[in-house]
N, C-alpha and C positions, 0 to 999 in steps of 0.2 A: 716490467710487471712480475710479482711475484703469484709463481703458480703452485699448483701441489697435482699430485696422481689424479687426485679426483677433481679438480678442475677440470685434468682435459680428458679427461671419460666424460663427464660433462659434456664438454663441449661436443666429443663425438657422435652425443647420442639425442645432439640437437638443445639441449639445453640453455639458457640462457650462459655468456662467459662471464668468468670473473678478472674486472680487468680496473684500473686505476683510478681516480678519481676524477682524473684531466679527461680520462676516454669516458666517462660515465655519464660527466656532464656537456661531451659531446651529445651524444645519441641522446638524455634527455631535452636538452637545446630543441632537437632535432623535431622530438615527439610534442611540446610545446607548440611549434608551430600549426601543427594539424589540429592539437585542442586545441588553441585558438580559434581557427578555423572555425572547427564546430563549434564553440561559443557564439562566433558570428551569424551563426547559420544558425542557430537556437533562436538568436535576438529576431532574426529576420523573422523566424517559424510565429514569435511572439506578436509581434508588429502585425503579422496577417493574420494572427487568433484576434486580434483587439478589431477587423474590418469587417468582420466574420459580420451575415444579417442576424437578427434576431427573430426572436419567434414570441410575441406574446402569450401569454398562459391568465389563468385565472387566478390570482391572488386573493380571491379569497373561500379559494377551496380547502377544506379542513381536513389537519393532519392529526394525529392524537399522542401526547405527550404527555410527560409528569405531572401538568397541569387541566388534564383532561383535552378536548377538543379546541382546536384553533386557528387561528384561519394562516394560509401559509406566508401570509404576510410578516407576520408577526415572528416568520423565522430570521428576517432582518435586523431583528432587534435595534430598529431605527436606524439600522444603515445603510448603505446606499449599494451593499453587495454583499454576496451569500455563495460561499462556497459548498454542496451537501456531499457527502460518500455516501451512497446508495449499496447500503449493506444487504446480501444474501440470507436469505432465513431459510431454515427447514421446521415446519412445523413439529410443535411434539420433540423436538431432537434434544435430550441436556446437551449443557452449555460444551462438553465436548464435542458435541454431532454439529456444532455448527460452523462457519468456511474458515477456512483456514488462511486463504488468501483475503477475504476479508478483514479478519483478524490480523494482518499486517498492516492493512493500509487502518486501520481505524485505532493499532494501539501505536502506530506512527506518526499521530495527530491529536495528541491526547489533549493538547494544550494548544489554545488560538488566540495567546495573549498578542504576537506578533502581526497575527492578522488583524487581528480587533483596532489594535495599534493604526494599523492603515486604513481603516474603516472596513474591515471585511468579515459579515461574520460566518461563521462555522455550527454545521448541524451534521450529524448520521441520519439517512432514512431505512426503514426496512418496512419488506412486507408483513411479518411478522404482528400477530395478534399483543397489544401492548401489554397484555396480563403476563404473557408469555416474555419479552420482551424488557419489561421492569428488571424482572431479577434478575435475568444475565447482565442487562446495563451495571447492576449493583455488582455483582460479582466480580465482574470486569474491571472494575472499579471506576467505569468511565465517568468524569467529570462533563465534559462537553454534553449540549444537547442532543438528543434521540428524540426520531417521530416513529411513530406506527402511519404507512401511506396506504393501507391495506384500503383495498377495491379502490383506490384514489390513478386517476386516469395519467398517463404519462402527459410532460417529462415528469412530473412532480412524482409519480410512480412509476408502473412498469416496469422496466428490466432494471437488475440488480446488478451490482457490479461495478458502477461506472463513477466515476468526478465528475461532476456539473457546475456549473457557473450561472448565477442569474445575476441580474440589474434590477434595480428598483427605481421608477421614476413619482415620486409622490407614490398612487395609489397603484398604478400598475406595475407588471411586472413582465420582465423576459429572461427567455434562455438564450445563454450567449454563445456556451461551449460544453462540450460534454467529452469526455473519451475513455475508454475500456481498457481492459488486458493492460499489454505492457503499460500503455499510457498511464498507467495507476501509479506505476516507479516513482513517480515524480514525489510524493509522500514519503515514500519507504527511502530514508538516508543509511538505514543497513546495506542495501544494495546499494549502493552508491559508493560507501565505503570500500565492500569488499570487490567491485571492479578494479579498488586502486591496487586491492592485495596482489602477491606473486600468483595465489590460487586461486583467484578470484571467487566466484561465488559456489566452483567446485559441483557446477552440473556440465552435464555428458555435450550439449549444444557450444562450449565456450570453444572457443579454437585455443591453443594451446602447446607450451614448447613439448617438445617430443619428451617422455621422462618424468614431465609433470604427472603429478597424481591423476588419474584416470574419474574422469565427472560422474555423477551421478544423476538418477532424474532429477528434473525441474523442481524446485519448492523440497527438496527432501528433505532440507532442514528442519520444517514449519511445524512438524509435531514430534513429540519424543514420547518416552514412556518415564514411569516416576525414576527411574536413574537415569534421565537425563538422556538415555541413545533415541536417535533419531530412527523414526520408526513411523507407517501409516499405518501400525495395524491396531487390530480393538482394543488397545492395553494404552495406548495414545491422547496425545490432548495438545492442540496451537501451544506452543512453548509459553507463551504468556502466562500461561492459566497456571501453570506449577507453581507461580512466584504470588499468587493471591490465596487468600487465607480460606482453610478448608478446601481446598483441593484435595483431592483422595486417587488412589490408583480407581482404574475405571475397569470394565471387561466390555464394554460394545464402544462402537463407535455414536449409535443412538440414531445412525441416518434414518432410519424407516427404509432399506431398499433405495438412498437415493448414492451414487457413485460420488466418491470425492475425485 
């Protein structure tokens, strides 16, 4: 194996070594096995989400949409399943004041031709007043359906945040799954991505060779200011929002008092 100085300071100082190709796809061999593993173990995880009970709900409790008022059946769009992201709103907030972790998992789904494809269809909810609501959707530039579920009683409402799953039997309807936080990743292929990198997603919780660049908080990337540095302070906006037209540098965050 050909090495150099800093190779083996490298290696000193805990860093990953730089070593041949024959030793490299040893240890990835290696690491293969265990994602596998956890592939298996995903499958199983999937198998016991599909045994999971159900919960009947009212399908034809009204949500309010581009088309005015409608019953939440009709977010099936004749299909036999319904994926929703139960989006975050801060009232009164411009479109920068509003979640930033939301904003990933909802411009990470932008498109559900795939789903549709399998018969699944796809909606955002929020509590959010739909006057309010309209024009950030347009801003956004989201294509995919949005309801307003405001005073609309859980699951169909209620806390924000989360992926949910219903069924459709004819006229009724159930919830099959729901899950939060991390559980959201499953949308976001950015993260997903940047696990494969060396630096992975480059926050302060990742475990890490010695030497590696030093993490930062959780989500630090999620907003930046109009040159582009990552930044949560009032000069800030979900990185999305830079890339749509009429964006402007901002000076508040817009929360009203509410913490990001």
């Amino acid at each position: 194996m050909k090495t150099t100085p800093n190779d083996s300071a490298a290696e000193s100082s805990g860093r990953p070594p730089v070593v041949d190709p024959a030793t490299w796809q040893t240890a990835r061999d290696a690491l293969l096995v265990r994602e596998k593993a956890h592939t298996h173990e995903g499958d199983a995880l999937a198998a016991a989400r599909r045994r999971l009970p159900m919960v009947e709900l009212d399908g034809t409790a009204e949500v309010v949409g581009a088309e005015g008022a409608v019953p939440f059946l009709d977010l099936f769009q004749g299909r036999d399943e319904l994926v929703v992201y139960q989006h975050m709103w801060y009232d009164g907030a411009p479109h920068q004041g509003q979640c930033e972790g939301c904003t990933t998992t909802a411009w990470h789904l932008r498109d559900a031709t795939y789903l549709n494809a399998r018969g699944v269809s796809y909606a955002v909810l929020t509590t959010g007043r739909w006057e309010e609501v309209a024009p950030y959707v347009e801003f956004m530039g989201y294509t995919q359906p949005w309801y307003s579920v405001r005073d609309v009683d859980a699951p169909i409402g209620g806390a924000m945040g989360y992926l949910v799953c219903f069924l459709r039997e004819g006229e009724r309807v159930f919830l099959t799954y729901s899950t939060t936080g991390r559980g959201n990743e499953r949308v976001n292929g950015s993260l997903g991505l940047l696990d494969m990198t060396p630096y992975g997603r480059g926050e302060a919780w990742e475990d890490k060779p010695e030497g590696w660049p030093e993490g930062r908080d959780a989500c630090w990337s999620w907003r930046s200011d109009a040159d582009g540095n990552p930044t949560w302070g009032p000069t800030s906006r979900p990185v999305p929002q830079w890339t749509r037209p009429g964006a402007t540098q901002v000076e508040t965050l817009g929360r009203h008092g509410h913490p990001h």
